[in-house]
N, C-alpha and C positions, 0 to 999 in steps of 0.2 A: 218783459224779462228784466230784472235787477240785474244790476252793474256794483259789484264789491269797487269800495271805494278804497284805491291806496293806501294805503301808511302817508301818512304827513313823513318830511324828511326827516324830523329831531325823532321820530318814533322808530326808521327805520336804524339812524345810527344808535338807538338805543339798545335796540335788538340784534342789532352783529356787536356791540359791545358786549351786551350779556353772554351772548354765544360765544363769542372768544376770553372772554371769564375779565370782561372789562369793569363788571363793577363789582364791588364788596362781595356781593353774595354769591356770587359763582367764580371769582379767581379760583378760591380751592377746588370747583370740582372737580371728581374723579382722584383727588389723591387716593383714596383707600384704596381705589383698584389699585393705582399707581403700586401702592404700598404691598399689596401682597403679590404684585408681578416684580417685584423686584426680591422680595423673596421668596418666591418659586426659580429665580432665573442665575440670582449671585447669592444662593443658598449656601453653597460648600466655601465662595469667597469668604462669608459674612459668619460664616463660624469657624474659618480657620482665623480669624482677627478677632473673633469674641473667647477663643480658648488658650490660644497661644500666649498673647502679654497676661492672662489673666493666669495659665497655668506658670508660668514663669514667676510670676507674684509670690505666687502658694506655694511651688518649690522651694524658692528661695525662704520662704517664712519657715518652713518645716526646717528646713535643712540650718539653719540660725539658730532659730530654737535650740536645736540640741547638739550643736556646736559650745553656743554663749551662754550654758545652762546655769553655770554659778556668778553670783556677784563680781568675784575676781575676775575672771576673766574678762567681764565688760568695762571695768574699768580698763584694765588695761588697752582693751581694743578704740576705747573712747581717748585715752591718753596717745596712745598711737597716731589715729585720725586728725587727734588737736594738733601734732604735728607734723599732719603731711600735707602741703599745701597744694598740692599738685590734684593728690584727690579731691579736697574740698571744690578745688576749680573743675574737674572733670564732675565728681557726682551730686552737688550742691553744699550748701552750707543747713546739712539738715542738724536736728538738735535732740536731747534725749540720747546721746549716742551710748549710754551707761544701762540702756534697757534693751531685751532684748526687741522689741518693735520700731525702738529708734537706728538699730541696727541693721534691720532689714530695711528701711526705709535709705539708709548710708549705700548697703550694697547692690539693690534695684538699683539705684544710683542713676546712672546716665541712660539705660534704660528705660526706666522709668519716668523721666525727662524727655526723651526723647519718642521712641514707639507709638505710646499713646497719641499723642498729638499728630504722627505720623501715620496712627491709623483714621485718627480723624476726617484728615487732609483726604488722604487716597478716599475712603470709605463717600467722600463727600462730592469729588469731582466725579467719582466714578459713577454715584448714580444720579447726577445730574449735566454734567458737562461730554462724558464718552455718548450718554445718550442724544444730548442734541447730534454729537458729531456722527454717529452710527444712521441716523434718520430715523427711531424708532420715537424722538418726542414725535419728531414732525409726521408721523403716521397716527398716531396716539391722540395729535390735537385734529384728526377731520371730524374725530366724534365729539362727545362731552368732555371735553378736557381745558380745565382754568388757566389761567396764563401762571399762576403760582402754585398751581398742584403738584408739576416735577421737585420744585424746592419743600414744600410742605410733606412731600412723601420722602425726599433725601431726610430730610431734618428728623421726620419720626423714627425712620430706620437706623438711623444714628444712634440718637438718643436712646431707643428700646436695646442698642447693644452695648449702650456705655450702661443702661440700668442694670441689665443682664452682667456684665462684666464685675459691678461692684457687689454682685451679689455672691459670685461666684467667689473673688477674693473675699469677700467680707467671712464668707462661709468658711473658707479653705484657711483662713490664720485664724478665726475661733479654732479650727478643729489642731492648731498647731498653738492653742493652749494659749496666746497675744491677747492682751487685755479685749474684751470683745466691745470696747467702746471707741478704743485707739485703732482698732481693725477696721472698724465701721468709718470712721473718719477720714483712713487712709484708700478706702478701695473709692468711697464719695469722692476725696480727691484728686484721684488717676482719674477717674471718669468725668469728673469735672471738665478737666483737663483737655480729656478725649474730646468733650461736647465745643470746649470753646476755641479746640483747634477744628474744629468742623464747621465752625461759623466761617474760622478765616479760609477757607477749601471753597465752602458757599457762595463768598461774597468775590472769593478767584473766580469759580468758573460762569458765575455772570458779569466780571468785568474782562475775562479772555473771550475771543473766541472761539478758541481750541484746549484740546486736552494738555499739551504741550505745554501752552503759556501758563494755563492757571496754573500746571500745577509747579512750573517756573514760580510764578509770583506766590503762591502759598509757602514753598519750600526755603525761598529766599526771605521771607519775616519768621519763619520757624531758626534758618540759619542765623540771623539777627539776632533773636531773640536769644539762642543759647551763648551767643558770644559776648553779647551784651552782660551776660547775668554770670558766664567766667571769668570774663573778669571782673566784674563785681565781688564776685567770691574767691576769685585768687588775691584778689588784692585787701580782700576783708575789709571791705568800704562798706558802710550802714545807707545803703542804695539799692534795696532788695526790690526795690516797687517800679524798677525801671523796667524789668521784664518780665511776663508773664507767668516767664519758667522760672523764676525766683520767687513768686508768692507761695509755690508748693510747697518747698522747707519752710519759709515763713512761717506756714499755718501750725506746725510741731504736732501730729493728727495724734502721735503718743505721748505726750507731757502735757505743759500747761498752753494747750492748743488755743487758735487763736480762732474767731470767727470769721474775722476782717478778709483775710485769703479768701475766704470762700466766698463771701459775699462780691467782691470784687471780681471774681474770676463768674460767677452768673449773669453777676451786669455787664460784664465783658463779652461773653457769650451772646446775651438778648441785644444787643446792642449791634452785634455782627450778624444776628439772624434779621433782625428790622434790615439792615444796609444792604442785606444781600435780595432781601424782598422788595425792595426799594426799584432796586437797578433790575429786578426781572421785570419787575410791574411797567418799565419802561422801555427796554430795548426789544428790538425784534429778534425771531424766535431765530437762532443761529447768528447773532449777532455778540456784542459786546463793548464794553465802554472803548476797549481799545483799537482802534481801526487799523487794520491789516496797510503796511506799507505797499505803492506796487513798487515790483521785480526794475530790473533794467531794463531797457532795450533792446540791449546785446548782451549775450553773455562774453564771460571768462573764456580765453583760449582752452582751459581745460575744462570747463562748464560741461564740454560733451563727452567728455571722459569716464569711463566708471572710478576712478579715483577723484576725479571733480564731483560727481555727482555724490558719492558717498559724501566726501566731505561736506558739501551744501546741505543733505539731510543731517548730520552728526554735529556738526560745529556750534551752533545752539546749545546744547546737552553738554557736551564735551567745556566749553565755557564756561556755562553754568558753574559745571565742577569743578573746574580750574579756580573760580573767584571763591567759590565755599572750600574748598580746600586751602587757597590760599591764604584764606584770612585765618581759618583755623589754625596753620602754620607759625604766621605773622604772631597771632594771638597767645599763644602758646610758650613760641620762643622767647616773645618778650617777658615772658612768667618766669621764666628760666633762674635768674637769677634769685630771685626770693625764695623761688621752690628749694634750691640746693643750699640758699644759706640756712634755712631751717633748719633742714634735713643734716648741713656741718654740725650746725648745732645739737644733734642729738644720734650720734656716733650709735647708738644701741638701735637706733630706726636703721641706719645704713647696714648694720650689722645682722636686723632680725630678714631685712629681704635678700641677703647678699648679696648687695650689692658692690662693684668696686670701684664705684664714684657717686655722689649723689645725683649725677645726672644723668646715668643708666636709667634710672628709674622713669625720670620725665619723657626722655628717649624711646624707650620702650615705649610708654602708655603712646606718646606721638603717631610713632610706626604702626603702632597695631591701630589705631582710629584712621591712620590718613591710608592705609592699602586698602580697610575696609571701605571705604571712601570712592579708591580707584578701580577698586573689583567691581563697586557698582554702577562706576562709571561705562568702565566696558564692558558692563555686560548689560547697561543702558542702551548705549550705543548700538551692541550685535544687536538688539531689540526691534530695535528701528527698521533694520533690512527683513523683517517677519513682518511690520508693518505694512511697508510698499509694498510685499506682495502679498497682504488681503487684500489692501486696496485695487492692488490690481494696475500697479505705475509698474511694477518690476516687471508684467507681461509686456508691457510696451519695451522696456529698452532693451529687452533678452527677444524682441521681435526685428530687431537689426542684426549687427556681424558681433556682439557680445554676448558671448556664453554664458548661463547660470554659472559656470566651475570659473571662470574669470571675474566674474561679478562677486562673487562669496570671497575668494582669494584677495582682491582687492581690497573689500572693505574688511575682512579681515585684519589685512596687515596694515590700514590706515588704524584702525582701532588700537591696535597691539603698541601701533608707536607711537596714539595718543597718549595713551597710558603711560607709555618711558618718560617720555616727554613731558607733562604733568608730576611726574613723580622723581625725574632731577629739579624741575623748578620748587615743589616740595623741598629736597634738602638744599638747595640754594637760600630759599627763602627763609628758613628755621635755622640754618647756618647763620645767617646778618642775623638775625633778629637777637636769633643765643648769645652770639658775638658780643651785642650792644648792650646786650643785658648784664651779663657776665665780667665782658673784658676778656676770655680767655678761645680759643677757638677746639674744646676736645668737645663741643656739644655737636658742631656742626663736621668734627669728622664721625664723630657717632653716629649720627642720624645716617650720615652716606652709606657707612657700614652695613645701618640694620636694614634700610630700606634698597641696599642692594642685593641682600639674602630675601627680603621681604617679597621684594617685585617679582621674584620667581615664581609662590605661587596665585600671586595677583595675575601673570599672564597664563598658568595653567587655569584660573575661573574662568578666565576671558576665550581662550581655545578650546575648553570643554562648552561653553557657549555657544560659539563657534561652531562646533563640529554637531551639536545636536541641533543647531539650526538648521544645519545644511544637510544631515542624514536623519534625522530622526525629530521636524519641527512638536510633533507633540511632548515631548520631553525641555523644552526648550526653556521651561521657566526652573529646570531644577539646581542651576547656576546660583536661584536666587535662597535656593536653600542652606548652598554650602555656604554662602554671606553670613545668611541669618543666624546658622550655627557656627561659623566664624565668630558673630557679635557675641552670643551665647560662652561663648569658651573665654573669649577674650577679657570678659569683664563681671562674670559669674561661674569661672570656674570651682573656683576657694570656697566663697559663699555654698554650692549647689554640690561641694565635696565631691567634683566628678573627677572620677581615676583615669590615670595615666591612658589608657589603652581607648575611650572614649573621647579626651581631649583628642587626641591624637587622629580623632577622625574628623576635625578640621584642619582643612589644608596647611591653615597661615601659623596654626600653631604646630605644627608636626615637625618643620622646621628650626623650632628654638627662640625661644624669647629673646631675641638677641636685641640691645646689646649683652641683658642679663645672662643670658646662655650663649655656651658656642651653636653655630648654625648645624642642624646634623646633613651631614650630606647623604649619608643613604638614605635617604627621605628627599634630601632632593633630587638623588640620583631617579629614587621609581616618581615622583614628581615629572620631570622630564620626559620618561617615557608615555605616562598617562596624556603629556599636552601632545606628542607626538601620535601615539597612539586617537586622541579623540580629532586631531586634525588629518589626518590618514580620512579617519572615517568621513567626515565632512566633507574633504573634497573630491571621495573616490562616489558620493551616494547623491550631492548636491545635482549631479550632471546627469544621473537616471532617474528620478524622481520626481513626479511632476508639480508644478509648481500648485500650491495650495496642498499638496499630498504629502 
């Protein structure tokens, strides 16, 4: 009878390498399944982010178009822009503003800046870092599956939506008559964009090891980067190459475009795809560069609290947005002063927005970015407690003498006066900063003003949150639509020519532009009723409802 002779030992480590996709040839395998399970599974996620910024694109081109349809007009709208410095810092320092393509490119503006990149991010942790956290790599790798496949299959489904997306714009301003070269230039460059905020999402959620942190540490170099590059361009400083979000006006996709931006912005990309395959090829699978601190010993006297507890899951996030809000604040305020001496300087600008100071205007644009900000703050936060119970931590502490209806209440009303709370240090902070800037202090009772009309319906997002968390968890994420279309009204209404009675169906504009407008109270009065009204509901349904149900 023959005796099969073992594997030598360097043959058997070679063979659990291969198997676990340790060398060259098999890291990728199974991406392709990888790839089309992930679009069989975040199909509806992955075309509501491939239609949305790209239909927002297209609108806005259309709606430009036949706004800025004679020469006149564009200069004047170019002469305008040249001196509002306020814009130039919120929407970039784009160029060509005398055509209409450079116009649409002005009014996408902070949008456009912002979104993309932001779908990147999400689009990137979510199909590789929820997954490790969910345990669906770690079922996925008992078979065929390479140690760089989850990243190889993130990376393609990214990329195949940022190609999709510039197809789609590219198509949608040909068909709104934009030069079809400067169209093309412009939709390459949103998706550019998209692809190399996807690297920095990538190279997060293999140095996190939760969903949490990376998308903490991606969000915090996106926040960077756009503060970096307003003031760059508030201050019209020839320093465009500091931030990534300042190469996109650099490039001018409608005049005398540059190649430089683009090229930069792929090496930038491939450079974060290499780093982020780098750091999978090495860490263990639910692992990360970052190691997890341990806990205390003992807790907090109120550690066994449900308002202890809330806060120790929310304080993370809640911070977060404190320090991004803050510095946007900070950032802002101290523009103050340049902004309004411009704007002194050209009496017909103060006159064509009616304004009755030139720092209405700064004020305004402030308020309506830092509520959007704290809307999504708290309705971050209500997030959280939908979390703990998939997870399945909320069954444990509502298995003691704590009620679901006192548990919801709680973190409720810790979130509601996160929120205040953040949003006085807001006008404290933009109050000093206006202050230093200025010398005068009508900025900093401004902001108080608007932001105390504002914060109204910041806390009715956060109580309709709230209450469909706790009566009605599958509706739960529709909080995040009235934001979205909050963003949408706030900074592409003009542009997008949307009427009166439309604007009007976001919250935070329904209210009044204030300081530019009075606050309208019948609006805040059915306001009021609506946050009472959806908190009624949340904590009459929280307490019959079973958990997961």
């Amino acid at each position: 009878m023959s005796v099969a002779t073992p594997p030598r030992p360097d043959e058997a480590g070679r063979a659990d390498a291969a198997r676990l996709g340790g060398d060259s040839a098999t890291a990728v395998t199974g991406w392709a399944r990888l790839t089309r399970l992930h679009l069989r599974t975040a199909r509806w996620w992955l075309l509501a982010w491939l239609l949305i910024p790209a239909g927002v694109v297209v609108a806005t081109g259309h709606s430009i178009a036949a706004l800025y349809a004679d020469a006149l007009t564009r200069l004047g709208y170019a002469g305008t822009m040249a001196a509002a410095p306020g814009s130039i810092a919120i929407n970039g320092r784009w160029r060509d503003l005398d055509t209409v393509g450079g116009i649409v490119t002005n009014e996408v503006g902070l949008l456009g800046l912002l979104v993309f990149p932001l779908a990147g991010i999400l689009l990137a942790i979510r199909l590789t870092r929820r997954e490790e956290d969910t345990g669906r790599i770690d079922l996925l790798s008992a078979g065929r599956l390479g140690r760089l496949a989850p990243l190889v299959a993130a990376g393609v489904v990214a990329v195949a939506v940022a190609v999709l997306m510039a197809a789609i714009m590219a198509l949608g301003l040909w068909a709104a008559d934009l030069p079809p070269a400067g169209a093309a230039r412009y939709a390459v460059l949103l998706s550019l964009s998209m692809i190399l905020w996807t690297g920095v999402g990538l190279l997060a959620a293999q140095i996190a090891r939760d969903v949490r942190t990376a998308t903490s540490i991606a969000l915090a170099a996106l926040l960077i980067g756009f503060l970096v590059r307003m003031i760059v361009d508030g201050l019209g400083a020839d320093a465009e190459w500091l931030s990534p979000l300042g190469w996109l006006p650099a490039a001018a996709p409608f005049g005398s475009w540059r190649w430089e931006p683009y090229l930069a912005v792929v090496v930038a990309a491939v450079g974060l795809f290499i780093a982020a395959a780098v750091v999978a090829a090495r860490r263990d699978l639910d692992g990360g560069l970052i190691a997890p601190r341990p806990g205390p010993e003992r807790g907090g006297r109120g550690a066994g609290t449900p308002g202890g507890w809330a806060w120790r899951l929310t304080r993370g996030s809640v911070l977060g947005w404190v320090i991004g809000l803050s510095a946007w604040s900070i950032g802002i305020g101290l523009l103050v002063g340049e902004m309004t001496e411009v704007m002194r300087g050209n009496p017909q600008l103060v006159e064509l927005f009616g304004l009755d100071s030139p720092e209405d205007a700064v004020v305004a644009m402030t308020a309506s970015l830092t509520c959007l900000g704290l809307a999504a703050m708290g309705v971050q936060a209500i997030g959280r407690l939908a979390a703990e119970e998939d997870a399945g931590r909320l069954g444990l502490i509502l298995s003691g003498a704590v009620t679901g209806r006192r548990m919801w209440a709680t973190w409720t009303a810790l979130v509601v006066a996160s929120v205040l709370v953040t949003a006085a240090l807001q006008v404290a902070l933009f109050g000093i900063a206006s202050t230093l800037s200025t010398g005068r202090t009508t900025g900093a009772v401004a902001i108080a003003e608007a932001l105390a009309i504002l914060a109204i319906p910041v806390v009715v997002v956060v109580l309709i949150a709230a209450g469909l968390r706790g009566g009605a968890p599958g509706w739960a994420a529709a909080p995040w639509l009235l934001i979205a279309w909050g963003a949408v009204v706030a900074f592409l209404a003009e542009a997008l020519r949307l009427p009166d009675p439309v604007r009007d169906l976001s919250v935070f504009a329904v209210v009044g532009q204030v300081p530019i407008e009075d606050a309208g109270l019948g609006a805040i009065a059915v306001l009021v009723g609506i946050a009472v009204a959806m908190t009624t509901f949340g904590a009459v349904l929280v307490g019959r409802r079973d958990l997961g149900g």
